[in-house]
N, C-alpha and C positions, 0 to 999 in steps of 0.2 A: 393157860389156854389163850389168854388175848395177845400176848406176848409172841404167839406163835403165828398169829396173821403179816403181821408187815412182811416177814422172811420171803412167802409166798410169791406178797405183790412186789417184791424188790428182783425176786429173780426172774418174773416174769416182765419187767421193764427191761431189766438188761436185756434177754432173751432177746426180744420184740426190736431195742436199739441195736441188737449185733447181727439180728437179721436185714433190718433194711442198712445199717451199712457195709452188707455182701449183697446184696440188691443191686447198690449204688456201683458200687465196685464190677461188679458182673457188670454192668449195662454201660459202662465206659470202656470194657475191656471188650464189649461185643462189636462197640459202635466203628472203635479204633483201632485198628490193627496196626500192627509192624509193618507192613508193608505198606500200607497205604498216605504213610505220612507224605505230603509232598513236598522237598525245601522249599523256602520262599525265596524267589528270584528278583525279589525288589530290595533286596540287601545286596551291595557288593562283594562284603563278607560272609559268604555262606557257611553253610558248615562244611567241617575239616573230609568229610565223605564227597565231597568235587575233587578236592586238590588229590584224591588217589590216582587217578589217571584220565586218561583222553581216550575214548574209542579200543579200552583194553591195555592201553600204554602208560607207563608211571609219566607222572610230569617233570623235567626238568627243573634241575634247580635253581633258585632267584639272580639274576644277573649273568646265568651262564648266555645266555643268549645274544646280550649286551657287549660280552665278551668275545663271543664270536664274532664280532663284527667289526675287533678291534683294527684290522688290516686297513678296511675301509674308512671308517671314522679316521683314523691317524690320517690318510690322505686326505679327509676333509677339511683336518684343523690344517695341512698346508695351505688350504686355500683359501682360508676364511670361510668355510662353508660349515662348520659344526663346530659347538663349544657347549662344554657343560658348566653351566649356571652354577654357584653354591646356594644351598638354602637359607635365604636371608634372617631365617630366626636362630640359625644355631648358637650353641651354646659362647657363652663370652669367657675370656679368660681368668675373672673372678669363680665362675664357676668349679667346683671341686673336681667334678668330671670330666673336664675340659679335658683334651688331647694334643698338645702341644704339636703334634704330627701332622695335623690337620692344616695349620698355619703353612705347609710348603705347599697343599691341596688347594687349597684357596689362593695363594697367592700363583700358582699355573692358569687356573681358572679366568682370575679378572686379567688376567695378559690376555689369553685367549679371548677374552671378550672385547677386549679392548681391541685385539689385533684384529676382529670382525669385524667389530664397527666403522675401522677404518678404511677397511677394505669394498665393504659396503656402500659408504658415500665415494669412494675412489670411481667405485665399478658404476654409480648411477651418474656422477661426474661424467663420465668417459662417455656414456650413452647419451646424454645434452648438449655432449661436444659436439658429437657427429653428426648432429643434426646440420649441423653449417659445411657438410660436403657437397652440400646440393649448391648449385647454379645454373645461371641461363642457360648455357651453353650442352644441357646435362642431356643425354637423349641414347635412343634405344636402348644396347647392351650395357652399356656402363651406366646411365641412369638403373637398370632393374638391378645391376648389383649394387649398386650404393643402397637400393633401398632392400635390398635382404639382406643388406651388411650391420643396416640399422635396425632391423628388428631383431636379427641376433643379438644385436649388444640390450636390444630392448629384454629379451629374453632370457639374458644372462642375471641382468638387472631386477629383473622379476623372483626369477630364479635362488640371487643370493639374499632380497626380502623373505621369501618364504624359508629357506632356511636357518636365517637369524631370529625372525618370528619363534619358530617351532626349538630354538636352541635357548632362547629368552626366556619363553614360559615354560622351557621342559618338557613339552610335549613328546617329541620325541624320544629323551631316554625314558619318559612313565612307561611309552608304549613298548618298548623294549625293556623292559625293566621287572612289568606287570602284567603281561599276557602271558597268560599259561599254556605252554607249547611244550610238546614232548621231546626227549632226548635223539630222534630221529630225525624231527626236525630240525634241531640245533647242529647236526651233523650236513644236515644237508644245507643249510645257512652258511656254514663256514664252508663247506666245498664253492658254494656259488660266492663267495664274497670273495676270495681266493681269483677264481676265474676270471671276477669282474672287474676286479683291483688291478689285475696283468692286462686283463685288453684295455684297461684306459691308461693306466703308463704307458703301455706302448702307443695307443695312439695319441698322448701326449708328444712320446719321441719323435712319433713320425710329423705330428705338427709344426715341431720344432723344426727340423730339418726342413719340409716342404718353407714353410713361413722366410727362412732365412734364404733358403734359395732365391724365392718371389720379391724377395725385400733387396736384397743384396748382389742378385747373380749379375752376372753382365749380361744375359738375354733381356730379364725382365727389368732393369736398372732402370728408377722412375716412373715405371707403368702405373705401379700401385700407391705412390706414394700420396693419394686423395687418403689414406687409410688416414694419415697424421693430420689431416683437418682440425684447424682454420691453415696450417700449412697448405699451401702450394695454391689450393683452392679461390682464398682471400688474402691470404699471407706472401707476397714474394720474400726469400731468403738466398743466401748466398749457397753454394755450396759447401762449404766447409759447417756452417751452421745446419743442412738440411742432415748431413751425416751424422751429426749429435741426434736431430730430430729423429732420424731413421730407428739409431741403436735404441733409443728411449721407449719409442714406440714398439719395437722387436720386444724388447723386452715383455711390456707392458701386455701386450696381444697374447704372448706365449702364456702368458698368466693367466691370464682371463678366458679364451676359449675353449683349453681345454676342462677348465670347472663344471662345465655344464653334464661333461662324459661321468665324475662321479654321481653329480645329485638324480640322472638317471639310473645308475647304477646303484644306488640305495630305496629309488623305488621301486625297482625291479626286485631288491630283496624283502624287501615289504610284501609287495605281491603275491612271491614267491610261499614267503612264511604264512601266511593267511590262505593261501591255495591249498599249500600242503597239509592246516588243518583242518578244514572244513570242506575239503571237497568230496565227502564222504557220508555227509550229514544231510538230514533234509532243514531247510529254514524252518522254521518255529516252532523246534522240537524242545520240548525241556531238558533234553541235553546242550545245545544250541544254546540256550537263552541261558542256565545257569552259568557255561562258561564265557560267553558273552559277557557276561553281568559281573563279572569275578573282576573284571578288566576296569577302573576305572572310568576312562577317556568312554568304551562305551556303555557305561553306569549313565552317565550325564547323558548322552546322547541320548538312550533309550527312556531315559524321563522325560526330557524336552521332547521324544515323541509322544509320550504317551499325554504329556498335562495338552497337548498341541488335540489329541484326538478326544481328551476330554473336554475341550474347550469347542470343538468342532460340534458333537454331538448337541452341544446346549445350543 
């Protein structure tokens, strides 16, 4: 008989523990539902349920976009105006994994970088020069083109900093590389990079041609040659030596003015690409902010707002 009491009290402990942990169990499944999880958007890597699509649409695959752009970039690396950096920690060739293929990738790269930088102190050169076409004698029409001749060059000069900046630290290919844009998009990126790439060769060509007529025609013979400052200006030169001058300069101009027609023509696809997805959306919706957030470049952004609105607040 005494042997028969513990049985009791043992199954009614279990009993009593299997009841409160379905208690427990119940009251998290009530609290919580499936539906109501909401990702957190202060992770750049969210979960794999974003990358399904954009506003109903699958997302495009990584670096398709990058790719479409290839028509444009390649004219940019003619001009010194885009280069893609290698990653300074990659792998070394003691490494077992190392890619031997990689050595022609890199060794394209630091040309192209090289061949930027050169072009870069050339192009802010050339805009210091022309500061010395001004003189006494400088007045109405020909003074105000001297001086919109020199902010163009100023502007050129600005122009090829911002894009060696943005090709130095990568910013540009992250941004194309890591923003999640749909296959529609990407369609429509390469139609317009296409169109934009033809009207600035052409008005490359048509530059060429006008520039050599103004330079060289026999109507205009001399008119413009303040372009070649400290020539003509401060410099007297013989003729046969200003004709050196002339082609050098021809040259040089042809190079440099029309640069300015691609780097609007790449933010015009920028524009474009970002119009195309979000013009649909309303701002500070959690679709909005999760695919936002997905993007690096505006990960950091949206932090430096938000630590800037917490610092406000105190």
């Amino acid at each position: 008989m005494a042997a028969a009491y513990p049985l009791p009290s043992f199954t009614t402990i279990k009993e009593s523990a299997s009841k409160q942990l379905t208690r427990r169990s119940c009251r998290k499944v009530a609290v919580i539902g499936a539906t109501d999880v909401i990702p957190d958007v202060s992770d750049p890597s969210n979960e794999d349920s974003t990358d399904a699509g954009f506003c109903g649409e699958p997302f495009a695959d990584n670096g398709e976009l990058l790719s479409s752009l290839s028509p444009l970039l390649f004219s940019m690396k003619l001009f010194g105006l885009y280069f893609h950096r290698e990653d300074p920690h990659r792998r070394r060739t003691d490494d077992p994994e190392w890619n031997p293929a990689t050595t022609t990738t890199r060794t394209s790269s630091n040309r192209l970088r090289v061949y930027a930088t050169v072009v870069l102190i050339l192009v802010w050169l050339n805009a210091f020069r022309f500061v010395s076409v001004f003189s006494k004698s400088d007045n109405g029409a020909a003074l105000l083109m001297k001086i919109a001749i020199l902010a163009w060059f100023g502007l050129v000069a600005i122009t090829y900093t911002a894009h060696y900046v943005a090709s130095h630290t990568g910013q540009l290919v992250e941004f194309l590389s890591t923003i999640p844009v749909t296959s529609d998009c990407v369609n429509g990126a390469r139609r317009a990079v296409i169109i934009l790439t033809t009207v600035c060769w052409l008005s490359a060509v048509m530059d060429v041609v006008a520039g050599g007529y103004l330079i060289f025609g026999s109507t205009y013979s001399g008119e413009y040659d303040f372009l070649f400052a400290p020539f003509v200006t401060h410099i007297d030169a013989p003729e046969d030596i200003m004709t050196t001058v002339r082609v050098i300069g021809y040259l040089g101009h042809i190079y440099i003015f029309p640069s300015v027609f691609y780097s609007h023509a790449v933010c015009a696809v920028l524009v474009y690409i970002l119009y195309n997805q979000y013009e649909k959306l309303e701002y500070g919706t959690d679709t909005v902010r999760i695919v936002w957030l997905k993007t690096p470049i505006f990960f950091s952004l949206y932090s430096e707002c938000s630590i800037r609105r917490q610092q406000a607040r105190q």
